[in-house]
C-alpha positions as CSV (number, residue, x, y, z in Angstrom):
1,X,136.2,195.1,78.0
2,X,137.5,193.6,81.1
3,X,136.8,189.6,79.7
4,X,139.2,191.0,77.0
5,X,141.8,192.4,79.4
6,X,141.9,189.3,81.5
7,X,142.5,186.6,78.5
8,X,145.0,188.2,77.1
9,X,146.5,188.8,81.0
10,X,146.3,184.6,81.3
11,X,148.0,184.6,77.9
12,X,150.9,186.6,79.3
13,X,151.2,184.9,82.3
14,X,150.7,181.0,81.1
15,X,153.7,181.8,78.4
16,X,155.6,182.9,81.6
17,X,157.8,181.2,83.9
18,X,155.6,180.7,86.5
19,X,155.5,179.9,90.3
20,X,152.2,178.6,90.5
21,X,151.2,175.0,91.1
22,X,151.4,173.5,87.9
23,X,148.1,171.3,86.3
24,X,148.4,167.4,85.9
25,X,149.8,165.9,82.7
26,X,148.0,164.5,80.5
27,X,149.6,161.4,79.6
28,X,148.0,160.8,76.3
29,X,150.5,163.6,74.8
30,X,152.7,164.7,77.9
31,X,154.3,161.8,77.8
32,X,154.5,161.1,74.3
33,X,157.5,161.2,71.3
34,X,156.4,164.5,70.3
35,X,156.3,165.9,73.9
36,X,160.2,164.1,74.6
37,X,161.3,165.7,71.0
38,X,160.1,168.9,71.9
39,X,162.3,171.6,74.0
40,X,165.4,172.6,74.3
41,X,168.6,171.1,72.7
42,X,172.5,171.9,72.5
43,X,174.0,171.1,68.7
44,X,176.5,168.3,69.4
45,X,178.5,167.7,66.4
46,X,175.7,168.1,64.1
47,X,173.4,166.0,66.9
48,X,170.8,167.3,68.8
49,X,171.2,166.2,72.2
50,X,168.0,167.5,74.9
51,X,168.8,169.8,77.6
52,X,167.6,168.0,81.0
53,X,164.9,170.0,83.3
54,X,162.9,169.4,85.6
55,X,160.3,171.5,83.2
56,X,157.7,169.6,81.3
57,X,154.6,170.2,78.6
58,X,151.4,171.4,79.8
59,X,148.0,172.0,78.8
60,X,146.8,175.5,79.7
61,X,142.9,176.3,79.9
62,X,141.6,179.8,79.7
63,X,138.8,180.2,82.0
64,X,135.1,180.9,80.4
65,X,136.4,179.3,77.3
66,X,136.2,175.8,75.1
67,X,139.3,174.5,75.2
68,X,141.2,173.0,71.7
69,X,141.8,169.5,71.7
70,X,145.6,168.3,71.8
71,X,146.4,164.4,70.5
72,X,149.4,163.1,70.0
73,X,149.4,161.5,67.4
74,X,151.9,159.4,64.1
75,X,151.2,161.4,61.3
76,X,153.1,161.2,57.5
77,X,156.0,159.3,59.5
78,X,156.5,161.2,62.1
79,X,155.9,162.4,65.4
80,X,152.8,165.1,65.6
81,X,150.7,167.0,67.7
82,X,147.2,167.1,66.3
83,X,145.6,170.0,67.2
84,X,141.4,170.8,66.9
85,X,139.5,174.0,67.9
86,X,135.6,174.2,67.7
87,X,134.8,177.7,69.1
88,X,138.3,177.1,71.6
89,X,141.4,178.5,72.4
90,X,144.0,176.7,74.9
91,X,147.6,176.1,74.3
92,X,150.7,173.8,75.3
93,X,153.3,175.2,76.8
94,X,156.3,174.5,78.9
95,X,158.6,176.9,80.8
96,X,161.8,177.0,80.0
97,X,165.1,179.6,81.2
98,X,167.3,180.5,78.7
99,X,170.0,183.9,79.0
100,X,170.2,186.0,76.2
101,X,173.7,185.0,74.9
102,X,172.4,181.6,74.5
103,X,169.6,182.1,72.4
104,X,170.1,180.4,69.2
105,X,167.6,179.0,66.4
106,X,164.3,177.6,67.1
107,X,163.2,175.0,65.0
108,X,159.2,174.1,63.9
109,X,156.9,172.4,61.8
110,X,153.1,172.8,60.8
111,X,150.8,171.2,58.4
112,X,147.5,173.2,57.9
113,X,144.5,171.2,55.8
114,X,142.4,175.2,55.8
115,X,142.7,178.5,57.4
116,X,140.0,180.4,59.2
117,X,138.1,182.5,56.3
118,X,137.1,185.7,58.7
119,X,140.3,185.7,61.4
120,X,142.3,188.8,60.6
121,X,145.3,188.6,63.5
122,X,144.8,192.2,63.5
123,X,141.6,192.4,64.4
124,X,140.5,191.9,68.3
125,X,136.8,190.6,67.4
126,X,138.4,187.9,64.5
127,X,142.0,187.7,66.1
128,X,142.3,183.3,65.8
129,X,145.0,181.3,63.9
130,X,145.2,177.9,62.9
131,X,148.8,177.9,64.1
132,X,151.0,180.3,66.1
133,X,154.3,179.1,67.8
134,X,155.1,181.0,71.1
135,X,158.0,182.7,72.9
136,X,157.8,184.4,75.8
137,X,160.8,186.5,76.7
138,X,161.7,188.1,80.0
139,X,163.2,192.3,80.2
140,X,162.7,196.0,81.5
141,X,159.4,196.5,82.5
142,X,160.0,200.1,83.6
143,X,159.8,200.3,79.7
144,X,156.1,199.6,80.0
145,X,153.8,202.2,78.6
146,X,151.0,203.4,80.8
147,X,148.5,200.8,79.7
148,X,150.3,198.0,80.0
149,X,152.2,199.0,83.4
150,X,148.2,198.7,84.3
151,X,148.1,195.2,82.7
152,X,151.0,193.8,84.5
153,X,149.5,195.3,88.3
154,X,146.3,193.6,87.3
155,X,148.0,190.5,86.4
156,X,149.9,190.2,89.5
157,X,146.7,191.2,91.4
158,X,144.6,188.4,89.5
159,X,146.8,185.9,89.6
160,X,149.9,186.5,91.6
161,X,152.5,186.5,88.2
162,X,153.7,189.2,86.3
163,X,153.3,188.8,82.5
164,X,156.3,188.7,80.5
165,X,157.8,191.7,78.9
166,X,157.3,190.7,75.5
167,X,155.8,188.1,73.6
168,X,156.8,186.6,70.1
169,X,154.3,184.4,67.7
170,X,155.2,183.2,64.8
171,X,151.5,182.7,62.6
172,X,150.3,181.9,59.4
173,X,148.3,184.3,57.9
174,X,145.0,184.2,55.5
175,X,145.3,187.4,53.9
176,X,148.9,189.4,55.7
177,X,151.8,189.4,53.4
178,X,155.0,186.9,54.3
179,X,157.4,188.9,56.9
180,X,154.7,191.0,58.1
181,X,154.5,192.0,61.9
182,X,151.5,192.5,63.3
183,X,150.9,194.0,67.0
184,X,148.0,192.1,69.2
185,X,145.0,194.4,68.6
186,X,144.8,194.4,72.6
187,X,148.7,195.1,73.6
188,X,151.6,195.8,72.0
189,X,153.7,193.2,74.0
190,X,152.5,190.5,72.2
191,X,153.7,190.7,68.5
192,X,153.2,188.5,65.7
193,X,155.6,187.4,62.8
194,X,154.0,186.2,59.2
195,X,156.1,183.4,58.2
196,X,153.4,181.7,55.9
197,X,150.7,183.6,54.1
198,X,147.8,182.5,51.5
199,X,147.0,178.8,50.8
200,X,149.1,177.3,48.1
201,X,151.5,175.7,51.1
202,X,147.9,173.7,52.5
203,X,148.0,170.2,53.5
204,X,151.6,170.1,53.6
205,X,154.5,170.0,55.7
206,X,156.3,173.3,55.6
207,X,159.2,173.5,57.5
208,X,161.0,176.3,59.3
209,X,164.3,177.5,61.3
210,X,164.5,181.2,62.6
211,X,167.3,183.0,64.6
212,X,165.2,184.3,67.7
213,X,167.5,187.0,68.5
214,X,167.3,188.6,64.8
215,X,163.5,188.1,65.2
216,X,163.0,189.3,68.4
217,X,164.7,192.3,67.3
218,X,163.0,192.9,64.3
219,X,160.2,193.0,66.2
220,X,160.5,194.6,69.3
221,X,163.7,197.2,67.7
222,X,165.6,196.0,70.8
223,X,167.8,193.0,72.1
224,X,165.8,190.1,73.7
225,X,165.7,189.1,77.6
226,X,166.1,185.1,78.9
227,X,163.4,183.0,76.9
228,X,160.9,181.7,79.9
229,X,158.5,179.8,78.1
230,X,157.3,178.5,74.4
231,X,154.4,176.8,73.5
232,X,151.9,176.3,70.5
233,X,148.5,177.6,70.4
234,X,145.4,176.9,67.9
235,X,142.4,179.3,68.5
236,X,138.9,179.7,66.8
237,X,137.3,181.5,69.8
238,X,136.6,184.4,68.9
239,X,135.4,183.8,65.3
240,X,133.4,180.9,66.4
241,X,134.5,178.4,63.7
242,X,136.9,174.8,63.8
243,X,140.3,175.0,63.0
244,X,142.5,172.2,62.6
245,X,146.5,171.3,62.9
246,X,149.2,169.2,63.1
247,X,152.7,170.7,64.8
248,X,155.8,168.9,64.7
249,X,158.5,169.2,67.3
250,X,159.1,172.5,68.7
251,X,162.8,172.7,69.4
252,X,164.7,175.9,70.6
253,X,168.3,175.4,70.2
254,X,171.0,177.0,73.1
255,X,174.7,178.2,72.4
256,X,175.8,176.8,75.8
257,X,174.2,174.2,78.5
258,X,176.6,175.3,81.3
259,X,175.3,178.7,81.4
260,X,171.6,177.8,81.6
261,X,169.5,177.8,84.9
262,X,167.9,175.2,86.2
C-alpha cells in the first residue's frame, strides 16, 4: 500500500512547482523544436509569440520503476515527441506560474498507433494510458479531506514539497465514453478528462483546444488556482505491457504576460 501512496505522492509533487534542485537536460529533446514550441504563449494578433522563463522541460523518473523513453523526433512534417513505455512510467514536464485570470486555452496533439487492451484509468491495478496531458493547479488545501491532508504531510515529509491541490489529465480512453471524468482510483485530486475514446481515431493526428478554466471546473465544481506545472506522461507500468506515442506541442495560452510571475 505504501509503494502506491508514495508514486502517486512523486506524481503530485513532480507536476508541482518545485524548489528542489532540478535534473540535467537531456539534450537530445530538451533542447529540441518540440521542447522550444512547447509552453506558454500570449496570442499576438493571431501569432503566437512564447512567454520567456527561466523554466525549461524535464524528464522526471519515478523511483523503483522503468522509465518511458522520450525522442524527439520529425514525424508527418512536424515537430514530435515520440514517446515508448515497456513496463514504464515517467513523464516530461516543466513548471510553469500562471494566475487564474490568465488562464486561457491549452492547445495539444497526439497520434496513438494502439491503446493498452487491459488499462481501465479507473482501476488502480490497470490504471496506464497511452497518452495523458497534465496540469497541475495550485488552491485551498484546508479543503483537503482527511486522507489526502495525510498525503500532502507525507509528501512534504518524503520529499520536502507539497503536492498540488488538484491535478487535471486529459486521456484517451479504451473503453470510457468521450467527456467522461474519471477520479484516480488512489485520490481524488488527480482527475481525469476523456477527450478521445475507442479506436477509430488510431494512427492519426487528432487535434485538440480546451478552455482550462471551463475544464477545471467541470471537474473539480470549483474555480481553478495559478497553473504550476504541465507535462505529458505515457505509462504501462502497472499493466506490464508497451505502449507507444507521438505528442505534438503542448502549448498553454495566457490572457496577459504582464501579470505573470517569473
Amino acid at each position: 500500500m505504501f509503494k502506491y501512496v508514495l508514486h502517486f505522492i512523486l506524481i503530485f509533487v513532480l507536476t508541482a512547482c518545485a524548489t528542489s534542485p532540478e535534473p540535467s537536460v537531456n539534450s537530445s529533446w530538451g533542447n529540441s523544436l518540440w521542447a522550444q514550441t512547447s509552453g506558454t504563449f500570449v496570442d499576438r494578433d493571431g501569432k503566437l509569440a512564447v512567454v520567456q522563463d527561466s523554466n525549461r522541460w524535464y524528464h522526471h523518473l519515478f523511483p523503483g520503476k522503468q522509465a518511458t523513453v522520450f525522442t524527439a523526433i520529425q514525424l508527418d512534417g512536424r515537430n514530435a515527441m515520440e514517446a515508448n513505455a515497456v513496463s514504464s512510467v515517467s513523464m516530461l514536464r516543466r513548471k510553469v506560474n500562471v494566475a487564474p485570470a490568465d488562464l486561457g486555452s491549452v492547445r495539444f496533439s497526439w497520434r496513438v498507433p494502439a491503446l493498452i487492451a487491459t488499462a481501465d484509468m479507473a482501476q488502480r491495478d490497470f490504471d496506464d494510458s497511452p497518452v495523458r496531458i497534465v496540469l497541475a493547479f495550485e488552491g485551498d488545501r484546508s479543503k483537503f479531506s482527511a486522507k489526502n491532508t495525510v498525503l500532502n504531510e507525507l509528501s512534504r515529509a518524503i520529499t520536502g514539497e507539497e503536492m498540488p491541490y488538484a491535478v487535471m489529465m486529459y486521456v484517451w480512453s479504451k473503453q470510457r465514453p468521450l467527456g467522461a471524468i474519471i477520479n484516480s482510483p488512489r485520490t481524488d485530486r488527480i482527475r481525469k478528462l476523456v477527450v478521445e475514446t475507442g479506436s477509430e481515431n488510431l494512427n492519426r493526428w487528432q487535434h485538440y483546444e480546451r478552455d482550462i478554466t471551463a475544464d477545471f471546473e467541470r471537474l473539480y465544481g470549483e474555480p481553478p488556482g495559478a497553473l504550476i506545472g504541465m507535462g505529458i506522461m505515457t505509462d504501462s507500468d502497472n499493466t506490464h505491457t508497451t505502449a507507444q506515442a507521438w505528442y505534438g506541442p503542448l502549448q498553454v495560452l495566457v490572457r496577459s504576460v504582464e501579470k505573470m510571475t517569473p
